[in-house]
C-alpha positions in Angstrom: 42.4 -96.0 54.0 45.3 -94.5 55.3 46.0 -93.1 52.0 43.3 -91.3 51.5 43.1 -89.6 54.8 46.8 -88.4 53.3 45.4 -87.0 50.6 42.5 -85.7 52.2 44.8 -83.5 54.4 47.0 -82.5 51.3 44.4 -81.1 49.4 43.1 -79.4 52.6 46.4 -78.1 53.1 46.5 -77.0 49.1 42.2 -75.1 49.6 43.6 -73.2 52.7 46.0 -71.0 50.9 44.0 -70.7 47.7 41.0 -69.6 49.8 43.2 -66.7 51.4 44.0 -65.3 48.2 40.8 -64.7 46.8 39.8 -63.3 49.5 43.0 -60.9 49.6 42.3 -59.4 46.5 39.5 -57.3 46.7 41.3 -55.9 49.9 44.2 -55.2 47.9 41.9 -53.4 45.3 40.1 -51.4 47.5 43.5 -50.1 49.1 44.6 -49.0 45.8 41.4 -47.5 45.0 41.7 -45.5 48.8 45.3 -44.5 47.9 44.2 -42.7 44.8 43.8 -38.5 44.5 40.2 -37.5 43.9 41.8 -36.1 40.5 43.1 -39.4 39.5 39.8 -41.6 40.1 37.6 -38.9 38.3 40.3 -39.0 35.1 39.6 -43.3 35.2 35.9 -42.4 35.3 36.5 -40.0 32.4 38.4 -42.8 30.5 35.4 -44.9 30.6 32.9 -42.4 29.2 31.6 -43.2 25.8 32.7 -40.7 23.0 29.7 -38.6 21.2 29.6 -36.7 18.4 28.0 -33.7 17.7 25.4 -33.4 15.2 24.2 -30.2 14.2 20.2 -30.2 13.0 18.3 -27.3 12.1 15.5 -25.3 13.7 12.7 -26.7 13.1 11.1 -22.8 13.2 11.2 -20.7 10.0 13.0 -17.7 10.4 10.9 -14.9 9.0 11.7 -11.5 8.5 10.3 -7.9 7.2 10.9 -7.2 3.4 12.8 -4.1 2.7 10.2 -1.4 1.6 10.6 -1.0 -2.4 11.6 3.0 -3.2 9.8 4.5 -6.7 11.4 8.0 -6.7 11.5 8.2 -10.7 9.3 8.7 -13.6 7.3 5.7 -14.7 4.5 3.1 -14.8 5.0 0.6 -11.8 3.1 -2.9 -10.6 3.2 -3.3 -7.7 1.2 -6.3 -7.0 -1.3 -9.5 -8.9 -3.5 -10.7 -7.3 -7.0 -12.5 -7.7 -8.3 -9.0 -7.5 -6.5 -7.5 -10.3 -3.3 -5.8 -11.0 -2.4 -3.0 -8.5 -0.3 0.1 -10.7 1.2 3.2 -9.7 2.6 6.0 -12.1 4.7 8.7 -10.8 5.5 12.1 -12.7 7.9 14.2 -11.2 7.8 17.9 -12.2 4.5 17.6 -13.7 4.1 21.1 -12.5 7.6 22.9 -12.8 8.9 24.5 -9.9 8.1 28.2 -10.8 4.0 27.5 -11.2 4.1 25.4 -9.1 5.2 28.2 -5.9 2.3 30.3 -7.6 -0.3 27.4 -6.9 1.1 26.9 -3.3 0.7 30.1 -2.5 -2.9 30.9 -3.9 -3.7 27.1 -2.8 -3.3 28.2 1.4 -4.2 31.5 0.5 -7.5 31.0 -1.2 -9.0 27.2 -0.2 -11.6 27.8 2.9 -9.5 25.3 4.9 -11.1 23.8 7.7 -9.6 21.3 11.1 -12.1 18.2 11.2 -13.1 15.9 13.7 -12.0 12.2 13.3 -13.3 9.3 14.9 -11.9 6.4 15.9 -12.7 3.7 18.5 -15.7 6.1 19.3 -13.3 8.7 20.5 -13.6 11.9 18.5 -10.6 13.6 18.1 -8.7 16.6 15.6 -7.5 15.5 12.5 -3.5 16.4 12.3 -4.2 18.3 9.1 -6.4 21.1 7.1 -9.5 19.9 4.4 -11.1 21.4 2.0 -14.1 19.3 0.1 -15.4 20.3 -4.1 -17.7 18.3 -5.6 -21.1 18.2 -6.6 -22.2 15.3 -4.0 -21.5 15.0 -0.7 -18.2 12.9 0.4 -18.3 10.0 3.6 -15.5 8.7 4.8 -13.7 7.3 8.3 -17.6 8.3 9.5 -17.1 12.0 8.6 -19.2 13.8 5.9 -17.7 16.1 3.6 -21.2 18.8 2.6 -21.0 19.5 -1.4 -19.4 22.5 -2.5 -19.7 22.6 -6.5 -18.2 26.3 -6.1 -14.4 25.0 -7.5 -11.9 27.3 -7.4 -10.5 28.6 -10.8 -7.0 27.3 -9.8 -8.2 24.1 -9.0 -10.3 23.7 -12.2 -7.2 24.6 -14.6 -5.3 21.9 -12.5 -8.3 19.3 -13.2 -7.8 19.7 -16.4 -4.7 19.3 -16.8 -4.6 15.7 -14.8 -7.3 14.5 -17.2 -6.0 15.5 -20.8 -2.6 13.9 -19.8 -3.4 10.8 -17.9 -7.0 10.3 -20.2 -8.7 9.4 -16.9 -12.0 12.2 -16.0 -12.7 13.4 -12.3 -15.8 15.2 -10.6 -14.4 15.7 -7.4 -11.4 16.8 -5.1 -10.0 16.2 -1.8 -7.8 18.7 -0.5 -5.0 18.5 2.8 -2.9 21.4 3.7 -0.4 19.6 6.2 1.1 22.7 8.2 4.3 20.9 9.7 6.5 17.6 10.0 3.3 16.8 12.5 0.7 16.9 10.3 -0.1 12.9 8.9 -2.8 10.7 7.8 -2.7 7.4 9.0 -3.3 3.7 7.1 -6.2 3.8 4.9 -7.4 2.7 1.6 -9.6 4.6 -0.9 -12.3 2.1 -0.8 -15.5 3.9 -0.1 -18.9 2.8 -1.7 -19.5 5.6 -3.1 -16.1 5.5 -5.4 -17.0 2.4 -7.3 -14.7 -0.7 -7.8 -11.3 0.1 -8.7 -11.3 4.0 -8.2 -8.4 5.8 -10.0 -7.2 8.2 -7.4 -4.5 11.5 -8.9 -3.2 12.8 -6.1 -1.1 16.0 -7.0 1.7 17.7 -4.5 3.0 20.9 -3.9 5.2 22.7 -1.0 7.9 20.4 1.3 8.4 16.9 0.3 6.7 13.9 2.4 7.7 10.5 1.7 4.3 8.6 0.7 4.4 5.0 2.2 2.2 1.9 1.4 1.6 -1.6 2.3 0.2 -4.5 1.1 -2.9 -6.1 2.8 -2.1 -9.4 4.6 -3.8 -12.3 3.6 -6.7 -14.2 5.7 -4.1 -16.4 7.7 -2.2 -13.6 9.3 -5.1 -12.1 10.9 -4.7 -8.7 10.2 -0.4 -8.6 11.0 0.9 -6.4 9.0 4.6 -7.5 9.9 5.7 -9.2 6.8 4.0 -7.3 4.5 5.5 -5.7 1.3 6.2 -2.1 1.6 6.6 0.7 -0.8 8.2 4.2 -0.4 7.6 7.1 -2.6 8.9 10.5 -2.1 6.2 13.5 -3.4 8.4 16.5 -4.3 6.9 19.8 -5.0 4.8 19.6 -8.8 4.5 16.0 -8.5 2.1 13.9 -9.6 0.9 10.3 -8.7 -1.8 8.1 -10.3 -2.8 5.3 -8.1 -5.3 2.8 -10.1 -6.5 -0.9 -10.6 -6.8 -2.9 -7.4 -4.4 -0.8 -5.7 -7.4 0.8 -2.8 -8.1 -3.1 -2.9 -4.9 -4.4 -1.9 -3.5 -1.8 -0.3 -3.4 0.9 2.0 -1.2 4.1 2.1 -0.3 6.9 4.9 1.4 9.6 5.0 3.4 9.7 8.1 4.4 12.2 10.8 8.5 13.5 10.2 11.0 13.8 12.7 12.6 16.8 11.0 11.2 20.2 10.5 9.6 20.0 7.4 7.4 23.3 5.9 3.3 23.0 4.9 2.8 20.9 2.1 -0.6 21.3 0.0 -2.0 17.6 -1.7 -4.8 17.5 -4.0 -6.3 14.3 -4.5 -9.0 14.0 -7.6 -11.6 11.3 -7.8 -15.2 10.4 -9.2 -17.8 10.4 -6.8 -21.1 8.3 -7.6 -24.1 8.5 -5.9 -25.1 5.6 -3.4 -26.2 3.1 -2.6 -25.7 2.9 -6.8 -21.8 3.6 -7.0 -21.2 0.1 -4.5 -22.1 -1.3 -8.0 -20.2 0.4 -10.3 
């Protein structure tokens, strides 16, 4: 009995101590932990951060952008476009009038042509159109809601120059369009050829004299754009003075074409376009 009260007391003796340690090491830590810098315990933090990689992924968005516009400034036969509609085709002949005539024509051209400042309308606003007309043909002419009366009085200048569009391109016309733009701020904005009254597929010959104007076009967008034009293909085609340019096939289908204002002082510029004319509501069919 005596004996193991002893060693009762022994072990108490050997708890005591072993008690006081563990409890005297957390004190110890947190000293240490106090007697660190700010700098020092955010570096151990640091050390303990997981290492990631970076891991590049691309955009999900597409990344589109606006096609260059195509230039045609020499002679030839160009598509343009295929579609369901048909093939659009442009052919451009410089100098189809050389330069000599062609100052004659200009001159009797704005002398001679009973040139006349319309009204446009657009949005139901009326406004001045930022060019001269002149209408000849045997039936009257509707387009962007203005009326164009018959005038089968052609002037003699005008009827040579038929003439010569039709024996060299094998195409035959009945009427003409004419603009006289005075300045760099005469234009025509975005349209198409399309009317009724010029059948499917018209064949348009539009013939330039005077200053150069850059004649653009653009494709129509397709149903799922809604009418953005943004992305588009573009073409560019400079009309010197003499020039001719045949637009045909699905081209007024599937595209429209302006000519645009210039920044730069640019001198009157006379554009005759020929075209067939059929009487409605018949020609829609044709």
């Amino acid at each position: 009995m005596e004996d193991k009260r002893r060693r009762a007391r022994v072990q108490g003796a050997w708890a005591a101590p072993a008690k006081s340690q563990a409890t005297a090491q957390p004190a110890a830590a947190a000293r240490s932990r106090l007697s660190q810098t700010p700098g020092q315990a955010w570096k151990n933090k640091e050390q303990q951060l997981p290492e990631r990689a970076f891991v590049f992924q691309e955009p999900q968005l597409v990344v589109r952008t606006a096609p260059e516009p195509r230039v045609i400034d020499r002679e030839g036969v160009y598509e343009i476009s295929l579609s369901p509609t048909g093939v659009s085709r442009v052919r451009l002949y410089p100098g189809f009038v050389d330069l000599k005539e062609a100052d004659w024509i200009l001159e009797r051209l704005c002398r001679d042509v009973p040139w006349k400042q319309r009204m446009g309308i657009r949005e139901d606003i009326t406004y001045p159109q930022p060019r001269l007309t002149a209408w000849y043909g045997e039936l009257p002419y509707t387009y962007s809601r203005i009326t164009m009366e018959p005038n089968p009085h052609w002037h003699p200048v005008l009827c040579t120059l038929k003439s010569r569009v039709e024996e060299n391109t094998g195409y035959t016309f009945n009427s003409l369009l004419c603009n006289l733009y005075r300045d760099e701020k005469d234009s025509v904005d975005w349209h198409s050829d399309d009317e009724p009254s010029l059948g499917s597929c018209p064949v348009i010959a539009s013939l330039s004299f005077g200053a150069t104007r850059t004649f653009e076009m653009r494709k129509k967008p397709p149903p799922e754009e809604n009418g953005d034009y943004t992305y588009v293909e573009r073409v560019k085609i400079p009309l010197d003075h003499g020039t001719l340019l045949i637009m045909e096939g699905a081209t007024q289908a599937d595209w429209q074409h302006r000519v645009p204002k210039e920044y730069h002082s640019r001198e009157r510029r006379v554009n005759l376009t020929f075209r067939t004319i059929y009487p409605e509501p018949r020609g829609a069919a044709w």
